[in-house]
N, C-alpha and C positions, 0 to 999 in steps of 0.2 A: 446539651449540644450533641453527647456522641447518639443519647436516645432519637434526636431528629435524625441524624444522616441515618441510622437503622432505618427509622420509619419509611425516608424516603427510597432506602436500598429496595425493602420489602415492600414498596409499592409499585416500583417497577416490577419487582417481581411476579406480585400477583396479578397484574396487567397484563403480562406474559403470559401467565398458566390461565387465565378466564380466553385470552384470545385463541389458545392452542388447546385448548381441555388437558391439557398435560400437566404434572409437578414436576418430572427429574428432572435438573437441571445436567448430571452426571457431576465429575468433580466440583469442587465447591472451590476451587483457586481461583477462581473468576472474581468472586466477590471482595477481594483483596485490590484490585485493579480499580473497582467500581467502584466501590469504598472510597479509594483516592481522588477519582474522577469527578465526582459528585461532591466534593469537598473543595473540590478545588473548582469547579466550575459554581460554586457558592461565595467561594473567597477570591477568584481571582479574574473569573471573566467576564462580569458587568455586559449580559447577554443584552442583546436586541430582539425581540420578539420572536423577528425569523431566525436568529440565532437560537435562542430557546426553545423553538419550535423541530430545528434542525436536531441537537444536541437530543431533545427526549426521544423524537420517531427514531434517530441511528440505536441509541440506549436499546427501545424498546423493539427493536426489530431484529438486535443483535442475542438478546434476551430469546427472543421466539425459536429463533435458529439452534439455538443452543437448548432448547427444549424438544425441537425437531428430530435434532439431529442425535441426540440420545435417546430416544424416540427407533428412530431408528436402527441404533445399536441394538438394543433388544428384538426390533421385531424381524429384523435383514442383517444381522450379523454376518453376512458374509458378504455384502458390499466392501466390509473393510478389512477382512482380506484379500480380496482379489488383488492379483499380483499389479503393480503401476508398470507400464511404459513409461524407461527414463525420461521425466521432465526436463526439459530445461527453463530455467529460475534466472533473470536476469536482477540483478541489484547494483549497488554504488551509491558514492553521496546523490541526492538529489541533482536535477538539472547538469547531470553529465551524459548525457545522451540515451539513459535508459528507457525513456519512450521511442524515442525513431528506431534503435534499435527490435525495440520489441514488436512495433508496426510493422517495421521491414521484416523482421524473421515470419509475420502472422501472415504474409503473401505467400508463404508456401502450404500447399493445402493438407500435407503429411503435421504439420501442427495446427493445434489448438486455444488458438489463445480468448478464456470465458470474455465476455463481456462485461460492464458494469453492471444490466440489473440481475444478473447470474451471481454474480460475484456476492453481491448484496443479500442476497436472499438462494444459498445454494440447494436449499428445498423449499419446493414450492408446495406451502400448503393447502391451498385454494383457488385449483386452473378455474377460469370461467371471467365470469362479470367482476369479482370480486379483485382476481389477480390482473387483471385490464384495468383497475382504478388502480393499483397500489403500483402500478408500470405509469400511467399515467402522469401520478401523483410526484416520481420520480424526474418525468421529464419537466414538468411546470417547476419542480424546485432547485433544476439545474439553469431553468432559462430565467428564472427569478434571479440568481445568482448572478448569470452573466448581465442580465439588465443591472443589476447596483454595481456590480463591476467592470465596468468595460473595458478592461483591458484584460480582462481572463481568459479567452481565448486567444490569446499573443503568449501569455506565460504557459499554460497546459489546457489543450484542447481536450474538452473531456461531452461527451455525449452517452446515453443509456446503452446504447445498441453500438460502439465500439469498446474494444480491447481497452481492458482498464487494469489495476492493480490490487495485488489478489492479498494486501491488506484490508479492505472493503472485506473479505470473506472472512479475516481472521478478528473482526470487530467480536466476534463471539467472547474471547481471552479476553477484551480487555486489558489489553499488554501489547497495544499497536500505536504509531502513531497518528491514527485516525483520528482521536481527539483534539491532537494540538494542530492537525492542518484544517479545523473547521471551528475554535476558539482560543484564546490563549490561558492556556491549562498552565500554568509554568511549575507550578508545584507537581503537577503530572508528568510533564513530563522531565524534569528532575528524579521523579521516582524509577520513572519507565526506563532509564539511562542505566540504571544496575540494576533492574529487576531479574528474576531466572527467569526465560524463558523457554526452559526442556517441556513443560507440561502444555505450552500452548504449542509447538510444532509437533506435539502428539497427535494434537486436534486438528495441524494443518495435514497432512499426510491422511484423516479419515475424509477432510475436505478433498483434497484431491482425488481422493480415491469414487467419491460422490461427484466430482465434476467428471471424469473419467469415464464412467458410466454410459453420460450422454454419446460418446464418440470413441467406443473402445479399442480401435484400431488407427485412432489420432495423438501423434504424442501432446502432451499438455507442456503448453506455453505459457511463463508466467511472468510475472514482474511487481518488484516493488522492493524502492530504496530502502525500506523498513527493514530488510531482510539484514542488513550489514554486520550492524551488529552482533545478527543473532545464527551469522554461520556453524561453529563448532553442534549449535542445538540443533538446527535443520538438517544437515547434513547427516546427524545421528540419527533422525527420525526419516529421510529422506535418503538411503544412502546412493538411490538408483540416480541421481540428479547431476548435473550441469550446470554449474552458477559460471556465469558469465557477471563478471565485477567491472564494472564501469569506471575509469580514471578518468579526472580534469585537474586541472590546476584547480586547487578546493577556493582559492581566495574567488575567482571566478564562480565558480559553484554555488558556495555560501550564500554571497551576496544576491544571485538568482534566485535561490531558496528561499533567503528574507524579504525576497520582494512580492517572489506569489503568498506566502504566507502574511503577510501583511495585509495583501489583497483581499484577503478571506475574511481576516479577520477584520477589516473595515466594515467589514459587512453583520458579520455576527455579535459584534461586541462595540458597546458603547465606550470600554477602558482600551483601546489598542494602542500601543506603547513601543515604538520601533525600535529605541534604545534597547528597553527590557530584552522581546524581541531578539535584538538581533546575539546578544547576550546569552541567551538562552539555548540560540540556535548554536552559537560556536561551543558552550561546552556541551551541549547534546551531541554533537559530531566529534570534538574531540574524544570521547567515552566511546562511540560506538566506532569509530575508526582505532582508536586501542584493539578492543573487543577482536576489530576484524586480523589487527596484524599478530594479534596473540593466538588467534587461531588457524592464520594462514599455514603456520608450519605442518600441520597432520592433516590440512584439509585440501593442500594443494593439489591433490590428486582429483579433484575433484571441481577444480577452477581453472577458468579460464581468463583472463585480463584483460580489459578491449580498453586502445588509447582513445579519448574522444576527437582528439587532432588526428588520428590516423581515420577512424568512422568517419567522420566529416568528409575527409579530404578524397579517400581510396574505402568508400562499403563494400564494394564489391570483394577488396583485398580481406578487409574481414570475414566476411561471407564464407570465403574459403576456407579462412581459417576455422572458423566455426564448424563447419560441414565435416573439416576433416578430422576434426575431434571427435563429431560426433559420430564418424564411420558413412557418415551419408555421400552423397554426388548430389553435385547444382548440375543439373541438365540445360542443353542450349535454352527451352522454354521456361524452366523456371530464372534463369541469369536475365533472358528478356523482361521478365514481370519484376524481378529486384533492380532492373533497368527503368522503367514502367514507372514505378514506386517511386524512386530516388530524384526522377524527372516533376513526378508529378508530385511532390513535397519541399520544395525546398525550404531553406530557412526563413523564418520570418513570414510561409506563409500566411498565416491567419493574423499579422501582425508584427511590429516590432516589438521588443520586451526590451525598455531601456530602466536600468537600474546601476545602482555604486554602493561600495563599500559604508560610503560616509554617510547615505541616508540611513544608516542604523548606527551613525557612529563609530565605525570601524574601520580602521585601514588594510590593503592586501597584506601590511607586513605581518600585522595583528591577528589575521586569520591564515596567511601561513606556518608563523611560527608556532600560533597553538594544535596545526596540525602536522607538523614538522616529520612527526613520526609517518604520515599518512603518504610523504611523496613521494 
């Protein structure tokens, strides 16, 4: 058994190095991630076709990157020192307002926030015919998605060519949870919940320094919940940065979480299990919300707390706050465009996203008090 999962390790991998002509991979701590990934989407995710088909192109494209992008280390070494313009890094549990907020800030043209097929592939190793099919290939297997799911654009509207989360980039590590929001990994992501992650926000900091590139005089706007846990490490690798942490009442939250994630995985996986699910989601939040309050004390210098009752109610009041953290001014033109935005999005546009605790078996008391520490 362990000689298969090798086999299968080293087949991706060589699929990799034949599509890129390259072998370094650089550090080998990746393989520890993929290891478990592949084992667990063996034993636990009873794929669907297009789930399997999803699962190997993400594997083997996050492979490529990681072949690239060391790659590059050697040959442009000095891409990844150039000094970063402070990012700002938005995170929080899921479905606490981290997307609107990240849309709204992406209205100002002093930030940058990558796109999804950027995000996905943050070197391009093939401009022409070849990268217009692999853009393509992208857009057909998002619209594939929303056809089996139709209610996925109501939970998280997501398209190629808008601002997405810069988890997608850090698919490289292997130590995201990419995996568990496109199968149910549960044994992954059980691992992923105490793994170290200092070595992969090494690799994000050379990511951004490569996204940065493109727009060297645009600060970089980022986002993704994925981050929460893993403050005290980004921050170390990261230290020019802005986290903006997103607060909800988690019981609300949660149960939003379990329901787009359900969504997906109806789609990927013939074994999708909402109890398991929703089980899996509460202690993976319990763990990474630890994480975050055991780090809050040395990193608070470096965070900012946005209420989602307060974004909702008064962005604009955010706004401010934000700006003046970051030493910036909202001018009358840009206050008109976060005007603009806020008009032209409101809730529910793409849809209503109606979900409950109990369709995973859960109640708010249940998912409060195991995140008790978190409120």
């Amino acid at each position: 058994m362990r000689r298969q999962r090798k086999s299968c390790l080293d087949q991706f991998c060589k699929a990799a190095c034949r599509a890129t002509g390259l072998s370094d991979f650089g550090d080998p701590y990746y393989r520890s991630g993929l290891r478990i990934l592949l084992r667990s989407l063996r034993r636990d995710a009873k794929l669907t076709l297009i789930g399997r088909r999803m699962l190997e192109r993400s594997i083997t494209i996050a492979l490529e990157q990681r072949l690239l992008i060391q790659e590059l280390r050697k040959t442009q070494p000095e891409i990844f020192t150039a000094p970063l313009l402070p990012p700002v890094i938005i995170t929080g549990m899921p479905r606490s307002g981290t997307t609107f907020l990240h849309r709204l800030l992406a209205v100002d043209e002093r930030m940058r926030a990558p796109i999804l097929r950027e995000l996905f592939e943050p070197v391009v190793q093939s401009p022409g015919p070849r990268r217009w099919l692999r853009d393509l290939r992208l857009k057909i297997e998002l619209a594939v998605m929303r056809l089996l799911n139709r209610g996925l654009d109501a939970r998280h509207f997501t398209r190629s060519d808008e601002p997405e989360e810069c988890m997608f980039a850090l698919a490289i590590s292997f130590r995201t949870l990419l995996p568990w929001t496109l199968a149910p990994v549960h044994s992954y992501l059980a691992w992923y919940g105490n793994a170290d992650r200092r070595r992969k926000y090494h690799e994000y900091r050379d990511i951004l320094c490569l996204l940065q590139r493109r727009a060297p005089t645009r600060r970089l706007l980022l986002k993704a919940p994925d981050h929460l846990g893993g403050l005290a490490a980004l921050i170390e690798s990261v230290p020019e940065a802005l986290v903006l942490v997103c607060r909800r009442d988690p019981a609300v939250a949660l149960a939003s979480f379990n329901s787009l994630i359900d969504g997906l995985h109806q789609v990927t996986s013939a074994g999708a299990d909402k109890t398991k699910l929703g089980q899996s989601n509460l202690t993976f939040y319990a763990t990474e919300s630890r994480h975050y309050v055991s780090a809050y004390p040395t990193c608070r210098g470096h965070i900012l707390e946005v209420d989602y009752e307060e974004l909702t109610r008064q962005p604009l009041q955010v706004m401010m706050r934000i700006y003046e953290r970051l030493g910036l001014t909202i001018g009358p033109e840009l206050e008109r465009s976060f005007g603009r935005f806020i008009a032209e999005n409101p809730k529910d546009k793409h849809g209503r996203h109606v979900y409950s605790p109990a369709d995973f078996a859960q109640t708010p008391e249940e998912i409060r008090r195991n995140l008790a520490h978190f409120g």
